[in-house]
PDB file of N, CA, C and O in Angstrom:
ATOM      1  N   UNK A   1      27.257  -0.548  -1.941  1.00  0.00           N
ATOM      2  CA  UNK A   1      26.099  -0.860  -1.125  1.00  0.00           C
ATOM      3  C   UNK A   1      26.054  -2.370  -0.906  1.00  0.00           C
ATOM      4  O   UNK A   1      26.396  -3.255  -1.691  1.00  0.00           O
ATOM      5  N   UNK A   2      25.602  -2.467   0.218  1.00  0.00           N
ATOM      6  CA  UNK A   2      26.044  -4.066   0.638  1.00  0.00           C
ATOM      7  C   UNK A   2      24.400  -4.791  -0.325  1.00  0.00           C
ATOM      8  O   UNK A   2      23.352  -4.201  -0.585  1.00  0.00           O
ATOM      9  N   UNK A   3      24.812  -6.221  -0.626  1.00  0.00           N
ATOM     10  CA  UNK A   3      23.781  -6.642  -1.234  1.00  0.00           C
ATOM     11  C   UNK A   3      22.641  -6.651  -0.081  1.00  0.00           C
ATOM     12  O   UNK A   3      21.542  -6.232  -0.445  1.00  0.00           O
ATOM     13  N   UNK A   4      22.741  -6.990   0.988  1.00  0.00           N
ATOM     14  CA  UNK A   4      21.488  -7.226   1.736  1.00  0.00           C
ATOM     15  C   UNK A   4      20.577  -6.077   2.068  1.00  0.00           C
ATOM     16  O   UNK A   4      19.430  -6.141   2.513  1.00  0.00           O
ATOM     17  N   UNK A   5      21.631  -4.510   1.630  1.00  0.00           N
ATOM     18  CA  UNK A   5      20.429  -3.627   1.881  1.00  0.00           C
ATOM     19  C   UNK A   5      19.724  -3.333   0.269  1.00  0.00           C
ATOM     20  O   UNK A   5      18.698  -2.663   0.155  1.00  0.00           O
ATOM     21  N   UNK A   6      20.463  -3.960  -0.964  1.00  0.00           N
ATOM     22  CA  UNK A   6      20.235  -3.676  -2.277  1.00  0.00           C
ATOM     23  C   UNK A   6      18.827  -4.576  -2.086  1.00  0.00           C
ATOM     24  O   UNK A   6      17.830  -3.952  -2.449  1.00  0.00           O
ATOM     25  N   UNK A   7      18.578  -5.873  -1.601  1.00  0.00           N
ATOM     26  CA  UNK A   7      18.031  -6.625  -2.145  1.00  0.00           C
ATOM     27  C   UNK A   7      16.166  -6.162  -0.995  1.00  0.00           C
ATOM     28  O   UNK A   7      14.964  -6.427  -1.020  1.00  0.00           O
ATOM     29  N   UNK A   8      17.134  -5.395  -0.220  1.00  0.00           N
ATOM     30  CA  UNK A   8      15.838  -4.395   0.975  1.00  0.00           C
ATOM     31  C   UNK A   8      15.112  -3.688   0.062  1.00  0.00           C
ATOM     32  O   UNK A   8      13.952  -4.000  -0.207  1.00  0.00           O
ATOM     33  N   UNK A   9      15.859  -2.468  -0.605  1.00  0.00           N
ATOM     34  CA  UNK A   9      15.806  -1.317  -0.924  1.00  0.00           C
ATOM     35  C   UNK A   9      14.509  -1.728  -2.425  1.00  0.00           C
ATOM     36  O   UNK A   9      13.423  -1.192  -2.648  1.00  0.00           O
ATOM     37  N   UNK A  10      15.229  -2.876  -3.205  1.00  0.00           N
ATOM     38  CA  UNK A  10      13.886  -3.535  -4.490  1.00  0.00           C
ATOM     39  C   UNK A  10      13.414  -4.120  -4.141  1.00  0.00           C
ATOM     40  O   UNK A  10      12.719  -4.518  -5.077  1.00  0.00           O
ATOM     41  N   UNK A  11      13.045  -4.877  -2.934  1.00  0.00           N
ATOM     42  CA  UNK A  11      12.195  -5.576  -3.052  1.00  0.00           C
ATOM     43  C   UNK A  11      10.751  -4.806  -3.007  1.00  0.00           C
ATOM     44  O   UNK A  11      10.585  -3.756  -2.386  1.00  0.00           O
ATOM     45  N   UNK A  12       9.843  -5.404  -3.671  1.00  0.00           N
ATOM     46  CA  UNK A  12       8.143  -4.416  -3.100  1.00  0.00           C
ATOM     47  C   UNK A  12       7.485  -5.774  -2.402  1.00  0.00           C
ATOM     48  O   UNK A  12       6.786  -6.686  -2.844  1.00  0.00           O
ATOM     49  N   UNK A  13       7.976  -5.504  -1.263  1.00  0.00           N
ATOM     50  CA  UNK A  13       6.429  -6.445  -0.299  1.00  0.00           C
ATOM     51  C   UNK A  13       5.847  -5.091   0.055  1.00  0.00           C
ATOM     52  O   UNK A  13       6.324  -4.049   0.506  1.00  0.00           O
ATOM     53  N   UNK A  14       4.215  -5.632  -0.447  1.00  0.00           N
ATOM     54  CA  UNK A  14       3.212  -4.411  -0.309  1.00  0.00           C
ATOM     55  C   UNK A  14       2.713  -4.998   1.216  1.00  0.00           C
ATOM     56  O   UNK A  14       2.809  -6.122   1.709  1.00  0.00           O
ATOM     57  N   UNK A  15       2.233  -3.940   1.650  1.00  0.00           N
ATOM     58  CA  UNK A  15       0.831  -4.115   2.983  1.00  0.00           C
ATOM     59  C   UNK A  15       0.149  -4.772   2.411  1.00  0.00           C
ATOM     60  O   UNK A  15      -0.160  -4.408   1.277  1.00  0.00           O
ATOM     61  N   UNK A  16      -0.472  -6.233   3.028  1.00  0.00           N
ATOM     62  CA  UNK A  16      -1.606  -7.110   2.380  1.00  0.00           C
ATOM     63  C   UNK A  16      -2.608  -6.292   2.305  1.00  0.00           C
ATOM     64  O   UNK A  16      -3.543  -6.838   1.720  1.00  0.00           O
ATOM     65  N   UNK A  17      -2.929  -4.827   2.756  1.00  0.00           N
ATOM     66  CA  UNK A  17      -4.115  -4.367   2.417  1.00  0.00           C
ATOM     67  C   UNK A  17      -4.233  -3.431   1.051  1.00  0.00           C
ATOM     68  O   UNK A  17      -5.176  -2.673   0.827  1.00  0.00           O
ATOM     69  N   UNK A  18      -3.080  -3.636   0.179  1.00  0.00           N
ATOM     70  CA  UNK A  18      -3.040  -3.493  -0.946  1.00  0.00           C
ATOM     71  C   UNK A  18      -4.030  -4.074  -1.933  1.00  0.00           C
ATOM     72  O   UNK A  18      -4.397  -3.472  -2.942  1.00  0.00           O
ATOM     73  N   UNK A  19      -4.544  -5.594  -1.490  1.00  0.00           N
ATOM     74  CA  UNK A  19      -5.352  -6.567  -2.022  1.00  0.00           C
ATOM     75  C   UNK A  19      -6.741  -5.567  -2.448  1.00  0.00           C
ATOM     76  O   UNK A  19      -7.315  -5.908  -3.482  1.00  0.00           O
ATOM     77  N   UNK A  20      -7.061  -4.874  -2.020  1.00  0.00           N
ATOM     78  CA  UNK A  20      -8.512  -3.832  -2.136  1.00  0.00           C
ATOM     79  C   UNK A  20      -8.612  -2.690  -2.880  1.00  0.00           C
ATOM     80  O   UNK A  20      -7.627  -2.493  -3.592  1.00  0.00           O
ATOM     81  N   UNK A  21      -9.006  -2.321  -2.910  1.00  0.00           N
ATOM     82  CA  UNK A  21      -9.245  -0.556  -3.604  1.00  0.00           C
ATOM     83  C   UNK A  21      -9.202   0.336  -1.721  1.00  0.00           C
ATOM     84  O   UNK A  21      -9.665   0.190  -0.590  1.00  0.00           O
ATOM     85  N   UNK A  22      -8.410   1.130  -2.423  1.00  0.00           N
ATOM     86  CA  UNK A  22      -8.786   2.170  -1.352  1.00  0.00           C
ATOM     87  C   UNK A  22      -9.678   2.858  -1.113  1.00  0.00           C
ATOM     88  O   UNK A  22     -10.040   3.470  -2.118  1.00  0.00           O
ATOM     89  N   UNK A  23     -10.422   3.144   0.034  1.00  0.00           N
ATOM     90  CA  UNK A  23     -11.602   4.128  -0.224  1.00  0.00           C
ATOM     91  C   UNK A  23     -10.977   5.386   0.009  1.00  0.00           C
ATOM     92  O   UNK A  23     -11.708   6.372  -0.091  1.00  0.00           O
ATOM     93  N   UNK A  24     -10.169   5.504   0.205  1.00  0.00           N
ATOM     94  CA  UNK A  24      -9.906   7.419   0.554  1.00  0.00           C
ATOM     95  C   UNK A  24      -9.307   7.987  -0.873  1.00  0.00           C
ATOM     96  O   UNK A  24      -9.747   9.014  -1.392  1.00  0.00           O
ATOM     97  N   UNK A  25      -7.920   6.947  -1.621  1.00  0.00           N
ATOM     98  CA  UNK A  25      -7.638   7.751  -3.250  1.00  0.00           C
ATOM     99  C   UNK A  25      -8.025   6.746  -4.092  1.00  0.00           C
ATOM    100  O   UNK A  25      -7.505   6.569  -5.193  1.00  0.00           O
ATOM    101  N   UNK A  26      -8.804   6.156  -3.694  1.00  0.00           N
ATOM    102  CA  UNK A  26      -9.487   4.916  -5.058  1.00  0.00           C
ATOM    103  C   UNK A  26      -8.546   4.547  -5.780  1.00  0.00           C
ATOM    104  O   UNK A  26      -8.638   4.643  -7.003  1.00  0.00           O
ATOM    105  N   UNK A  27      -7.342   4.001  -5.120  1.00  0.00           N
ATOM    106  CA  UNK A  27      -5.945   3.532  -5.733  1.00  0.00           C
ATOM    107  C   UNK A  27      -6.912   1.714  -5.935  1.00  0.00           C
ATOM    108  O   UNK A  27      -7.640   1.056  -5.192  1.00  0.00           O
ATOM    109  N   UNK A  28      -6.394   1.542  -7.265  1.00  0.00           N
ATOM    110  CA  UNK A  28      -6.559   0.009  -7.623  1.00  0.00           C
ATOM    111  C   UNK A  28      -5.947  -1.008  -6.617  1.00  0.00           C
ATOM    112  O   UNK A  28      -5.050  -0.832  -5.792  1.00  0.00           O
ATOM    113  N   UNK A  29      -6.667  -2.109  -6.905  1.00  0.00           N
ATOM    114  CA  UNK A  29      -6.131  -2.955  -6.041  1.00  0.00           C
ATOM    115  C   UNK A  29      -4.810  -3.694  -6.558  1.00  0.00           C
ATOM    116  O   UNK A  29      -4.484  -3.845  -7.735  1.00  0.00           O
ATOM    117  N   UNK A  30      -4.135  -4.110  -5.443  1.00  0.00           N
ATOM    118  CA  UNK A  30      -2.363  -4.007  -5.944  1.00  0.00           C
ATOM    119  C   UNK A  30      -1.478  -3.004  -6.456  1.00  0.00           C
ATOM    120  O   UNK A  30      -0.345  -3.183  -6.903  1.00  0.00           O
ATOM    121  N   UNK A  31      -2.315  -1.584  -6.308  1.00  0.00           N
ATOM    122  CA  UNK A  31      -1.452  -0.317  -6.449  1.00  0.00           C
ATOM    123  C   UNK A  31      -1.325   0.250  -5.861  1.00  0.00           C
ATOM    124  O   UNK A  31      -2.336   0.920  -5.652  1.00  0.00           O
ATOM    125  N   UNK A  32      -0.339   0.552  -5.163  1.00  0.00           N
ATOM    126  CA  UNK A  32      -0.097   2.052  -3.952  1.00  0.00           C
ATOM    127  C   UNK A  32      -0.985   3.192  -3.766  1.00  0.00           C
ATOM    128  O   UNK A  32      -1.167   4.083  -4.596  1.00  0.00           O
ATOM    129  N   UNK A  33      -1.463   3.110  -2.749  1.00  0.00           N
ATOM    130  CA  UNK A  33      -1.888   4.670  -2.750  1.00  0.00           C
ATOM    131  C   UNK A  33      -1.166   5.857  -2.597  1.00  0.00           C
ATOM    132  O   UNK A  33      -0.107   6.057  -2.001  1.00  0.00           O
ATOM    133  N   UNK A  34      -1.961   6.686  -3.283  1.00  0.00           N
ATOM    134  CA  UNK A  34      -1.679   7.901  -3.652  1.00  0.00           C
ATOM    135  C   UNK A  34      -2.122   9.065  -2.789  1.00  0.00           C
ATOM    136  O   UNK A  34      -3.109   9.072  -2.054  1.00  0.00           O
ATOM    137  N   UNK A  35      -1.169  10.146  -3.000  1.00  0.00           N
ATOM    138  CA  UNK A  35      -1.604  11.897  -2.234  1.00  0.00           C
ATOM    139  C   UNK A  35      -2.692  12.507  -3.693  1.00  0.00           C
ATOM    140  O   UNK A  35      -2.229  12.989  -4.727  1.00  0.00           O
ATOM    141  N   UNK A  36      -3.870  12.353  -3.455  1.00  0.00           N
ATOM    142  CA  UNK A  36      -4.962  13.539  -4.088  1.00  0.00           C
ATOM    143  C   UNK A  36      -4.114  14.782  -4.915  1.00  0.00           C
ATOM    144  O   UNK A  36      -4.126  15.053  -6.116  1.00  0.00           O
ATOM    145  N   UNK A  37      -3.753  15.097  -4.362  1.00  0.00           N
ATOM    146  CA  UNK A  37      -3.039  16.602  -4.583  1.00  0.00           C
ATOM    147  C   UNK A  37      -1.489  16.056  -5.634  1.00  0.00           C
ATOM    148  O   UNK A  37      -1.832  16.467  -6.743  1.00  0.00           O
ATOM    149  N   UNK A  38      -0.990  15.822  -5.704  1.00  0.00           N
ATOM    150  CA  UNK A  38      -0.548  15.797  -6.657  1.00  0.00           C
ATOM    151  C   UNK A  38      -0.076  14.123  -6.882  1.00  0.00           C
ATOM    152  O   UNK A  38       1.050  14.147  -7.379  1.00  0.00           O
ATOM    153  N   UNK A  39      -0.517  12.770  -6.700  1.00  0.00           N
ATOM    154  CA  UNK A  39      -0.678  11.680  -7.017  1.00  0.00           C
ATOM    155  C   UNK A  39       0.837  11.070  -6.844  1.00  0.00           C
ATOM    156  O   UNK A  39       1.208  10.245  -7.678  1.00  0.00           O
ATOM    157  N   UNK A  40       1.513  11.366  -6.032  1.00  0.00           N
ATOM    158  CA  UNK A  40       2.661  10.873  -5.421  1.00  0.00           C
ATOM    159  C   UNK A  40       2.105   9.884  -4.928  1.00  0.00           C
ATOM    160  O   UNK A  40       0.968   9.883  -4.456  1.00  0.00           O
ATOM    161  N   UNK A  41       3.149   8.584  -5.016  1.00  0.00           N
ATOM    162  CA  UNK A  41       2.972   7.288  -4.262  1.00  0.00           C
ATOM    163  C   UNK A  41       2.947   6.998  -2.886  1.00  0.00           C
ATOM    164  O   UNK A  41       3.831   7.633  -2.310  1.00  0.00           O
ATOM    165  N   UNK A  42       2.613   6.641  -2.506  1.00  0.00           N
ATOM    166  CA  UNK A  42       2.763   6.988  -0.305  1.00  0.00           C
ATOM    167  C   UNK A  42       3.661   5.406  -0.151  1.00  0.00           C
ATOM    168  O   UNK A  42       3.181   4.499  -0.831  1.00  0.00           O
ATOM    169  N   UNK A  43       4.708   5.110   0.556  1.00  0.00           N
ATOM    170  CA  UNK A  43       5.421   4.101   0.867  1.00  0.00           C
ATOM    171  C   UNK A  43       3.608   3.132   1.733  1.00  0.00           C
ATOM    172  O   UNK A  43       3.154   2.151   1.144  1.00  0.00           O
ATOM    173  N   UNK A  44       3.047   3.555   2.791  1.00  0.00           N
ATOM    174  CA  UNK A  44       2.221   2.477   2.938  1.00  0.00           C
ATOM    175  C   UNK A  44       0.960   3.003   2.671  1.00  0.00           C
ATOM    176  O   UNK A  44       0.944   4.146   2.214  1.00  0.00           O
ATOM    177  N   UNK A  45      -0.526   2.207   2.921  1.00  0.00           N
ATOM    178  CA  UNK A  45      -1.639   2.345   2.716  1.00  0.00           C
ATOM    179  C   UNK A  45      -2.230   3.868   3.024  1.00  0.00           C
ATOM    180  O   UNK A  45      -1.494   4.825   2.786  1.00  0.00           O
ATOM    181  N   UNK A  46      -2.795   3.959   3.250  1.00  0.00           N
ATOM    182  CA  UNK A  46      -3.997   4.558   3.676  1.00  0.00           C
ATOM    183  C   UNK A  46      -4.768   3.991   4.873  1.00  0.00           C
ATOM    184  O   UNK A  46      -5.330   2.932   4.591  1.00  0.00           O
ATOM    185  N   UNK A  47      -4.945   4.403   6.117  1.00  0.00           N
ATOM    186  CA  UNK A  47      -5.299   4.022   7.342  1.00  0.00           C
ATOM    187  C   UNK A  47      -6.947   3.528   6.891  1.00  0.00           C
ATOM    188  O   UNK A  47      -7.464   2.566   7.459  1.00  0.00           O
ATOM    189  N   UNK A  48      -7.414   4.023   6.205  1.00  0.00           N
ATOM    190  CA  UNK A  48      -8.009   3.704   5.729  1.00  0.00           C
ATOM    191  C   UNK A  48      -8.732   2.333   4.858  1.00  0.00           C
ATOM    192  O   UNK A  48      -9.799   1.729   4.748  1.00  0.00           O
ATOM    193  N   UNK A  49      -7.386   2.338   4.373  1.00  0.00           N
ATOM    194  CA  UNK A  49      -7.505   1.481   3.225  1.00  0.00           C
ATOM    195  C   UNK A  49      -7.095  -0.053   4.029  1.00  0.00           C
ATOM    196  O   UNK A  49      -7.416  -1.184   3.662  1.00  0.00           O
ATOM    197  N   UNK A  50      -6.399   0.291   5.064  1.00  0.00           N
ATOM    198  CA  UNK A  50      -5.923  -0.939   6.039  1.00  0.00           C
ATOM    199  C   UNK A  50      -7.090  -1.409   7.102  1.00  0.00           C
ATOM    200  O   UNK A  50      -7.206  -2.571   7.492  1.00  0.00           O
ATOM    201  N   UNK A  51      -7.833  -0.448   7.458  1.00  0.00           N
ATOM    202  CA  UNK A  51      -9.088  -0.453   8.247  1.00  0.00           C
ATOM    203  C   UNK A  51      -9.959  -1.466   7.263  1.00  0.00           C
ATOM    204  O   UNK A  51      -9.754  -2.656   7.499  1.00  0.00           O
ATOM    205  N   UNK A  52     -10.841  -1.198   6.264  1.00  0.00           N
ATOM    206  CA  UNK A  52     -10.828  -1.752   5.062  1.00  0.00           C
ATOM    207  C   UNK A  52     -10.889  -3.413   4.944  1.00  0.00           C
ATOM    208  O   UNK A  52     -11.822  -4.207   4.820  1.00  0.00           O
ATOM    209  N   UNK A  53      -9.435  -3.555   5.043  1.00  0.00           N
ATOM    210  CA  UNK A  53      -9.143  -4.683   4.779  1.00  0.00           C
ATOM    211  C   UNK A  53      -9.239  -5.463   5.789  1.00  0.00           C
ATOM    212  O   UNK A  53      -9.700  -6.599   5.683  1.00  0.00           O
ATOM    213  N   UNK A  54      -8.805  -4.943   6.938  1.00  0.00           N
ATOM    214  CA  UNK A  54      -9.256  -5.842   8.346  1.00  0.00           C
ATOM    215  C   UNK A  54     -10.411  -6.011   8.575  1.00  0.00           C
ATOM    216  O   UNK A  54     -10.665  -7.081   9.129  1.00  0.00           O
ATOM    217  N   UNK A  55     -11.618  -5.061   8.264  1.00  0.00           N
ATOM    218  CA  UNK A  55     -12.818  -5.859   8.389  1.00  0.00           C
ATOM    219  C   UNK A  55     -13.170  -6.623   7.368  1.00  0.00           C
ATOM    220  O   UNK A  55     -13.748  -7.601   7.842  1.00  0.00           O
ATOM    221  N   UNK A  56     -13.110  -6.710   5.850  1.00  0.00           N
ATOM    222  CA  UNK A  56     -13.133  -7.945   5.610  1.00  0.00           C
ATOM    223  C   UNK A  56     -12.449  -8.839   5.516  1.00  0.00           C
ATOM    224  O   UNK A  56     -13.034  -9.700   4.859  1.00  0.00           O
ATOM    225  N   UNK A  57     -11.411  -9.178   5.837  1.00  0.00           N
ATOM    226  CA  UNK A  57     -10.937 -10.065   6.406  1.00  0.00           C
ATOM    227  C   UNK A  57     -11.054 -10.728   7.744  1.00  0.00           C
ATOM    228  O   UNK A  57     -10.510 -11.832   7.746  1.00  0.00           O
ATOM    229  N   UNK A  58     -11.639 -10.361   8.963  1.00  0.00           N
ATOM    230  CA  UNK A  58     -11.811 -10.269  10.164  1.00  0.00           C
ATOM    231  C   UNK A  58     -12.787 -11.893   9.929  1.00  0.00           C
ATOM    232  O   UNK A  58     -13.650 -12.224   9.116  1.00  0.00           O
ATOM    233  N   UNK A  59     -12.200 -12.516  10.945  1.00  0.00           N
ATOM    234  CA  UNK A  59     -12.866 -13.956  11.160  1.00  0.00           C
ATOM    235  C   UNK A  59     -13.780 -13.608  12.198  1.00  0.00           C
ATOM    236  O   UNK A  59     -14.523 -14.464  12.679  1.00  0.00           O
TER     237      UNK A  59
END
């Protein structure tokens, strides 16, 4: 595996809307959200949880 997709594949840059709690699986802030149903990790947020963060953040 070529290094540049090794160094893809570990890296974790989260969605800055990680910074929050989710309101839909009340995933901690700086932790992935999760599927309810059986607490699998979801690769991004919660539409939710990104909605969220753009309004407080919103200038």
């Amino acid at each position: 595996m070529p290094d540049s997709l090794r160094a893809t594949l570990t890296t974790t840059v989260g969605h800055p809307a990680r910074a929050i709690q989710c309101p839909h699986c009340r995933a901690l802030p700086g932790k992935p959200c999760v599927l309810r149903t059986n607490g699998r990790a979801l690769p991004e947020p919660h539409h939710t949880r990104i909605t969220a963060w753009e309004q407080e953040n919103a200038a």
